[in-house]
C-alpha positions, 0 to 999 in steps of 0.5 A: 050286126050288133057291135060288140067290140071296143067301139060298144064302150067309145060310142058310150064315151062319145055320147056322153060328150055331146050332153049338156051338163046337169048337176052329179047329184041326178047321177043313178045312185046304184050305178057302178060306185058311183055313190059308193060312201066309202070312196066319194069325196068328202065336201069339207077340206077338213073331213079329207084325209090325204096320207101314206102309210107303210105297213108289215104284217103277216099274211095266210093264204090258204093253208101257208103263213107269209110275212108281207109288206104293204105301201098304201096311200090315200089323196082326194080333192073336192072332186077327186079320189086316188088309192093305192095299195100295195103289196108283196109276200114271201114265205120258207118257199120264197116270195109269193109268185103272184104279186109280182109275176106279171106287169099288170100287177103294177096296175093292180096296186091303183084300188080306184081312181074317181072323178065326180065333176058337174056332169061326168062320173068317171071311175077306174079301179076294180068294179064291185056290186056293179050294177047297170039300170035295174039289175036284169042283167049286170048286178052285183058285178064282182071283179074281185072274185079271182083276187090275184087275177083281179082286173081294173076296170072303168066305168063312167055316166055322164047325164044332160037334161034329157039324156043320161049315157053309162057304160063300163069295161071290166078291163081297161084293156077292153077285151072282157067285159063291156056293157053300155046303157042310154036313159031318155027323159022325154019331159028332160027330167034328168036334171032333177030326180023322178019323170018319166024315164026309158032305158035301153042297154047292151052287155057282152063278153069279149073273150068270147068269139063274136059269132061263136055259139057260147058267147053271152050279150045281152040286149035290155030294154025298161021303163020307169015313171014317178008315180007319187011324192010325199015328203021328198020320198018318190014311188017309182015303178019299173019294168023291164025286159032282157034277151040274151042272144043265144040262150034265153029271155027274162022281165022285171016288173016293181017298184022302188021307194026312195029318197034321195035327202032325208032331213039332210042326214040320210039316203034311202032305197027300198025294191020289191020286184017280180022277175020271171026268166024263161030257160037259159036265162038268169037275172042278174047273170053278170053278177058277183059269180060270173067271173067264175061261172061263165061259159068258159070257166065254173067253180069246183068243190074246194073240199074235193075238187069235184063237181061244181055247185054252180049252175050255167046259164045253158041249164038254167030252167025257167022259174020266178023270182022274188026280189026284195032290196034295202040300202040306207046310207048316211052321208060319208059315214055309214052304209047298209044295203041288202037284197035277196033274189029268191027262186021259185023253181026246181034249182038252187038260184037264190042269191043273197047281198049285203054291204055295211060301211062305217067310218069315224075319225079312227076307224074304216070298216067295211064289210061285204057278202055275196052267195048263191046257190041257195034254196030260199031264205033259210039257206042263209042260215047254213055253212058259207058254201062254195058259191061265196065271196066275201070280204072284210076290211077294218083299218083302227088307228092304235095310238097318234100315227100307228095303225092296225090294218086287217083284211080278209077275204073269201075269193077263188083260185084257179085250179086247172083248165080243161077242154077250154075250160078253167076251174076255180076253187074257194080260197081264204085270206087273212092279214093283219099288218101295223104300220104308220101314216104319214098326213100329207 
């Protein structure tokens, strides 16, 4: 029988114990946030920020003004990072229930706690753009998507010289999403970038009967081998194969170009792959939309609350995928990543990613999008539909100690629940807040 339950992620941890060390830097760059520049620790003492800051504001949900208060802070050492951020709001019709109508809202004010050690990367905080091997089954995963129904996860890696162990929990509480990943060099290349590499993975769902007919667990399996080097660049083709359990099977085949150090200023990653999904299955299917279209829950029109745009992995039919992905990061202040998965078939599967991070001495701007349900490439260019989220940060500093903080965000909310089935509709944020920070 196929262990789909807690133990999935403690036989990970478990694993990863018995690994001899290796250096962070043979960490997977696309793994989780694992080298997210937005939260990695800064290596000089003087590039690190640690501070408080307490900050009013107004805030629109949906159609309704609020005013809203917010305490953040920010403490990193050489190896460790916490944020947390905090906020209440209230409005003419009183405080704004969800902030604080559950205790695991305390738990959603911690935004990540990290460590990055020699050999072990443990993460806690909501996932964002989570990705597991190559992509086949987890990409992009958002756990964001419902933003006041948001859960901390945790992810960790930790690699050896011939071994590398992953895995990541969606909920610390381990009763959603869990998936696991074991890496094996056979020539123990893990230590340094490139060689010969095997995979082999495990995702499910707990919320899901274990032996009931809609649960989704998928089981993968890939290879990938250094094929060239020039000037510290490495060709890697790849391939890879998935099954999802009780729907269908789907295979990778590509080739990644990257560098890890380009003249100490720069990372860079490029992909070009084929991907061909048989019916029922669909690559990358725990991905930024999947909290909100999975077997128990769809998305419905925001403008009519009808039928969804969405399409389930149930009817999902068989077709080839195309997908191309660039990320460029110069260390600690600047990241661009994109990809697009286009769909050669009868329906609306293309997706679309993109990132950019920049961070200077008085600012932080972050940026992120992810849609789906498109056509092709040109559907890019059409309204922002209901298959979207989006978020956007921009924190600028006014003068000495004061700060203007704008976030804004384009999730989901739940509508109702019908025959076991929850719907979600689109919803925006905007919240402009000024305050001051304290340096510690």
């Amino acid at each position: 029988m196929i262990c789909t339950r807690p133990a999935l992620f403690a036989l990970v941890l478990g694993l990863a114990t018995l690994l001899p060390a290796a250096p962070v830097q043979a960490q997977e760059h696309l793994f989780g946030s694992v080298d997210d520049p937005a939260e990695l620790p800064r290596p000089a003492w003087w590039m690190r920020s640690n501070h408080v800051e307490g900050l009013a504001g107004l805030s629109l949900i949906g159609a309704q003004w609020r005013s809203g208060s917010r305490i953040r802070a920010h403490l990193e050492s050489r190896r460790a990072v916490l944020d947390l951020d905090g906020s209440v709001r209230a409005g003419i019709y009183g405080r704004y229930d969800p902030d604080t109508d559950e205790r695991y809202d305390i738990l959603r004010a911690l935004r990540y706690a990290r460590f990055d050690g020699q050999s072990l990367y443990l993460r806690v905080g909501v996932s964002d753009r989570t990705r597991m091997g190559h992509g086949l089954v987890m990409d992009y995963y958002q756990g964001a998507a419902i933003w006041d129904e948001r859960t901390v996860g945790a992810e960790a890696a930790l690699t050896g010289r011939f071994l590398r162990v992953s895995g990541m929990t969606s909920d610390v509480r381990m009763n959603r999403l869990l998936a696991g990943r074991v890496e094996f060099s056979p020539r123990g290349r893990l230590r340094v970038p490139g060689g010969l590499v095997i995979g082999v993975g495990l995702t499910t769902d707990r919320r899901f009967p274990e032996e009931g007919p809609r649960v989704p667990t998928a089981r993968e399996l890939d290879i990938r081998l250094t094929a060239a080097r020039s000037g510290g660049f490495r060709l890697e083709p790849f391939a890879a194969a998935a099954e999802y359990l009780r729907y269908g099977r789907g295979f990778m085949l590509g080739a990644d170009l990257q560098t890890d150090n380009f003249i100490d200023l720069a990372r860079l990653h490029a992909r070009l792959a084929v991907q061909y999904a048989e019916d029922r299955f669909v690559p990358g299917y725990f991905g930024s939309f999947y909290e909100v279209n999975n077997p128990s829950a769809e998305v419905i029109a925001s403008e009519t609350l009808g039928e969804g745009p969405a399409i389930g992995i149930g009817s999902a039919s068989a077709g080839t995928y195309l997908l191309s992905e660039f990320r460029l990061v110069f260390f600690e202040s600047f990241e661009f990543r994109t990809a697009f998965r286009r769909y050669f078939g009868n329906q609306r599967l293309s997706t679309f990613h993109v990132r950019v991070f920049l961070r200077t001495s008085n600012l932080f701007f972050s940026f992120g999008e992810d849609r789906a349900g498109l056509n092709g490439f040109l559907g890019l260019f059409n309204d922002v539909g209901d298959l979207s989220v989006m978020s956007f940060r921009a924190d600028y500093r006014l003068t000495g100690p004061l700060w203007l903080a704008v976030d804004a965000r384009y999730a989901y909310q739940f509508i109702l629940e019908t025959d076991e089935v929850s719907r979600y509709a689109a919803q925006r944020r905007f919240e402009p807040f000024v305050g001051f920070r304290v340096d510690l």
